[in-house]
N, C-alpha and C positions, 0 to 999 in steps of 0.2 A: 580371652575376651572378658571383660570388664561388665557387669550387669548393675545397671542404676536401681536401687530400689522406687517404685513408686511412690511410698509413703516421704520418701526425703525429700523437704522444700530447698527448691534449688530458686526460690524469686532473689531478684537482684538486692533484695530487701536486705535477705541474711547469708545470702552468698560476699565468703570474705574477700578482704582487698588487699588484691596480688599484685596492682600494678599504681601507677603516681599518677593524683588527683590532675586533672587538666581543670586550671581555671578558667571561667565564661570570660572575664579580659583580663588585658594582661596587665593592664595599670587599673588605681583605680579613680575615681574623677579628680579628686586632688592629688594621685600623681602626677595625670596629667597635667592638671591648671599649673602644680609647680614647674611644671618642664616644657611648659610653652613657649613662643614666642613673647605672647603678652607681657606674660610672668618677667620675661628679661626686659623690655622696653619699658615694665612700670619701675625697675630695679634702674635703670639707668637714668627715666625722668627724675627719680629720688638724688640719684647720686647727680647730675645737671644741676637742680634744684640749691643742694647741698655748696657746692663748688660756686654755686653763681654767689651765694649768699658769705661766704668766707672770702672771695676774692675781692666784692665790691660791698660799701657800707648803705648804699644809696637802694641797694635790690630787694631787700625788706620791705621796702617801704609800700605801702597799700596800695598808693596809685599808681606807683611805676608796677607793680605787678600786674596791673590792671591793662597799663601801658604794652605790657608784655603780648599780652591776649590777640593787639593787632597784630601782632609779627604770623600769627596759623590762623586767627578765625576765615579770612577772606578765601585764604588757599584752602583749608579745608574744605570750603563751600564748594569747591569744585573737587575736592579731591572726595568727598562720598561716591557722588555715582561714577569720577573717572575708577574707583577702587572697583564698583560692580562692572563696568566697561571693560576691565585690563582683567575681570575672574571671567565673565565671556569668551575672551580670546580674542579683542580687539583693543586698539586706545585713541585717543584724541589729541593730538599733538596742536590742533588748533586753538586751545581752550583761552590761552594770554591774549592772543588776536580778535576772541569774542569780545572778551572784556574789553579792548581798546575800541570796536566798533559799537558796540553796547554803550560804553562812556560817549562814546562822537554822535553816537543820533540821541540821546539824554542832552546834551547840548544843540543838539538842530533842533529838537520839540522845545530848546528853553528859549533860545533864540526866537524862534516863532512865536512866542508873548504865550503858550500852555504854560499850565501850574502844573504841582506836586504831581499830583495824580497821573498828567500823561507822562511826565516825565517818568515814573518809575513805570508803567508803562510802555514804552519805548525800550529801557533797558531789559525786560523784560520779554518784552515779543521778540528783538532784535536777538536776542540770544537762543528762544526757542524757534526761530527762521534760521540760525544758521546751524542749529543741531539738526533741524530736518534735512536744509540741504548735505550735511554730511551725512547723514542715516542714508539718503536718497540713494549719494554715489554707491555708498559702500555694498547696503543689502539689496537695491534694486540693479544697478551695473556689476554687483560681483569684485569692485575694485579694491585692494587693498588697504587696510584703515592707516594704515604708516604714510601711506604715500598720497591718500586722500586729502588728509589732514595737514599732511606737511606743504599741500599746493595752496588749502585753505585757509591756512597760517599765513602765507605772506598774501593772498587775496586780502581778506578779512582788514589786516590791517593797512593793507594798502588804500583801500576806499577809507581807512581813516585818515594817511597822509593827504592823500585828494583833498579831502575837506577841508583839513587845517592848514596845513603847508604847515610853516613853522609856527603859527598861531596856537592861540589855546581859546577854552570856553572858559568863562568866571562867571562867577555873580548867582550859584544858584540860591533857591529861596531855601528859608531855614528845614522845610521840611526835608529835603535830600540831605541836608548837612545832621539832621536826626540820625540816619540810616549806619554816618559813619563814626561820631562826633556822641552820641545821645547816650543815654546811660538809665538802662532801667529802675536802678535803685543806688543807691550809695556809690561802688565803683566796681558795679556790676555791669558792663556797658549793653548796648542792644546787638553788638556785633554778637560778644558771647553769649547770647539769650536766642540766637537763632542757631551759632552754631549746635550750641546744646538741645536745641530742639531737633536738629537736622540731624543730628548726632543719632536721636533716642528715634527717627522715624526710618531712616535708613539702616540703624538696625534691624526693628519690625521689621519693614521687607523683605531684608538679603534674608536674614534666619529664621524668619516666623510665617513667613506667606509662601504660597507657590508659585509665585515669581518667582524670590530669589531660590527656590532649590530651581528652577529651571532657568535660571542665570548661571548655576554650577555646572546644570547637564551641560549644557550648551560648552562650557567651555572645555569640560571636560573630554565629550566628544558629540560635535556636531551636530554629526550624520549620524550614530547612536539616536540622539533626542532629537532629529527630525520623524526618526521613524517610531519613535513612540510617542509622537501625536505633539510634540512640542512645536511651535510655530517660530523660530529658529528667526527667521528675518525680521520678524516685527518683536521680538524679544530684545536684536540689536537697536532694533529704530528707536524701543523707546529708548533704552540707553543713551544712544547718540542727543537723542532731544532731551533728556535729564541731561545729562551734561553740558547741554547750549543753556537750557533755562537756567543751570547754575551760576552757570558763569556770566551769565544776565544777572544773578543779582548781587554776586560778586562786585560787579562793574559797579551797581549803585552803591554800595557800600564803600567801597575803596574813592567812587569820583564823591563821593559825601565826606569820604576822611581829608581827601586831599583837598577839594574845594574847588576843583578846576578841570580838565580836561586837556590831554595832550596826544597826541598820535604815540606816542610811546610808553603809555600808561601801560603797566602790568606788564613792561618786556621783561622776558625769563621767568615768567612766572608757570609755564610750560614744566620748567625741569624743576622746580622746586614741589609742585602739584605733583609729578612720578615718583619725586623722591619720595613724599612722603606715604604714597598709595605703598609704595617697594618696602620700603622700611618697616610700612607697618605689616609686614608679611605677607604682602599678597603676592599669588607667583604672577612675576611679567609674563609665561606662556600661558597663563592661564587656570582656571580651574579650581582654586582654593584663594583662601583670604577672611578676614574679620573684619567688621567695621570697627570694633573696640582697637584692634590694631591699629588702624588708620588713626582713632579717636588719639590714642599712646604717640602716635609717632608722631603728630601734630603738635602734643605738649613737647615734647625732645626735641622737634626741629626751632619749636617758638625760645624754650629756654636756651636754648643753644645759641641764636643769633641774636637774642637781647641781652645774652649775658658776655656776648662779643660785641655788641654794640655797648654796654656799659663802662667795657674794656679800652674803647677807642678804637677798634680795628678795621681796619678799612672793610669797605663794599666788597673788591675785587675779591680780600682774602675770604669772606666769608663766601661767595660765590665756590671759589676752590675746592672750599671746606662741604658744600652741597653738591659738589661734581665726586667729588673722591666719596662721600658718605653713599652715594646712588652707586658707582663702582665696585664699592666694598662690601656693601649689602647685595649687589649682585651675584660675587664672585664668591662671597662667603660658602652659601651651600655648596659649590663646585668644589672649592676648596678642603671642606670638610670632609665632601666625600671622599676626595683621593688620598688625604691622611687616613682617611677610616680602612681606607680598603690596605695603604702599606703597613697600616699596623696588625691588621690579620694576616697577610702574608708574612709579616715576620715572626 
């Protein structure tokens, strides 16, 4: 038996080292930023950018770039809070149908001899009425947000065929045609001047408030953050009605670009809003996501379909091109994993 002297300091101070330092993490913040998500959608906007600009001579140019901006500002508009909606554990698949009933009562209030004011009005409430009604079914009936939404997708816009038939709304006054059409300075337009504010506010929230960490709980597990005091139902509602009031103002911006109104405004614009919420990293079950991601995959999807529209290429094909991009950013992570896992077994 082995006797310790007492006088020998044995503090962790000057006791030597026998075994391998364990680091507090394992990356570190600029490893991580490198090896993001982000990191590769800003790496690809560049290279989009890149290719749009050597294929056509016309995409340099200041105002077509400017042009470009409509191709995501509108869908972004909806695609912030659908991004916090789909990190919850819910989505909205009614959002294009808002916009077309949102565009069809902005044309019943123009009709009716109201100015500016109720018109954007009208888009306005008409979208945050049908976010509550789907908040209602979902968190109050318990109903499924897929299948809510997909009933209120063809409601929504069916009360816009009613109206119109094959008719359309014209003639609004210059102030709506500001909304889509207006330009805050030079060929900086007013669409990008909300998206970028939308941009930097829906940040704040998801990351900087205790909202959005209890937007995370939530999706990450429920019944977890119900029972640590999180109010779980009314965390989706507001979601649900951000996402109707969004797509309220979407509707005036877009019935301001186009000039008119039609029962068909904004079809498909459902899957191009998921794609880009997807794309920009957010998981469809739920639970994680950025808004800067969503911000990145807004630019990728806008440069992507106006540097195919500078190309000539039809509608249909870029439609394609947005269904295969949503599939592939789905399957991707699946995919990865199962490579990952057959190259440690070998």
């Amino acid at each position: 038996m082995s006797i310790i002297s007492s006088d020998t300091d044995y503090s962790p101070a000057t006791a030597p080292m026998t075994g391998r330092q364990i680091p507090d993490r394992l990356h570190s913040p600029a490893q991580r930023y490198l090896k993001s998500w982000e990191t590769l959608l800003a790496v690809v906007a560049v290279a989009i950018f890149i290719l749009n600009a050597l294929s056509s001579p016309y995409f340099l140019d200041a105002w077509n770039l400017s042009d470009a901006t409509f191709n995501f500002t509108e869908k972004a508009m909806i695609a912030f809070p659908m991004a916090l909606l789909i990190i919850a554990g819910e989505i909205d698949l009614s959002v294009a149908s808002i916009v077309a009933l949102a565009s069809t009562m902005m044309g019943v209030v123009m009709q009716a001899g109201f100015g500016t004011p109720a018109i954007v009005a009208a888009a306005l409430l008409t979208g945050f009425v049908c976010g509550i009604l789907n908040g209602v079914l979902v968190t109050r009936l318990g109903l499924p947000s897929i299948v809510v939404t997909i009933g209120t997708m063809s409601l929504f816009r069916g009360i816009s065929y009613i109206v119109l038939g094959d008719g359309a709304f014209r003639g609004y006054p210059a102030g709506i045609s500001w909304f889509g059409q207006g330009y805050a300075f030079w060929v900086i337009s007013v669409e990008l001047v909300i998206f970028i504010l939308l941009a930097v506010a829906y940040g704040i929230l998801l990351h900087k408030t205790n909202f959005g960490r209890a937007v995370y709980a939530v999706g990450n597990n429920a019944t977890a953050a119900m029972f640590s005091g999180i109010r779980v139902e009314r965390v989706k509602m507001v979601l649900f009605v951000m996402t109707g009031l969004m797509s309220g103002l979407a509707a005036l911006c877009l019935t301001g670009r186009l000039g008119s109104t039609r029962p068909s405004i904004g079809t498909g614009m459902e899957l191009e809003v998921v794609t880009m919420v997807v794309l920009g990293g957010v998981n469809i079950l739920g639970g994680s996501g950025t808004i800067m991601g969503v911000v990145l995959a807004a630019i990728v999807m806008g440069l992507v379909t106006f540097g195919l529209g500078l190309l000539n290429v039809p509608g249909i094909v870029m439609s394609i091109v947005i269904g295969a991009l949503l599939i592939g950013v789905i399957a991707l992570p699946r995919l990865w994993k199962i490579w990952s896992n057959r190259i440690r077994r070998a």
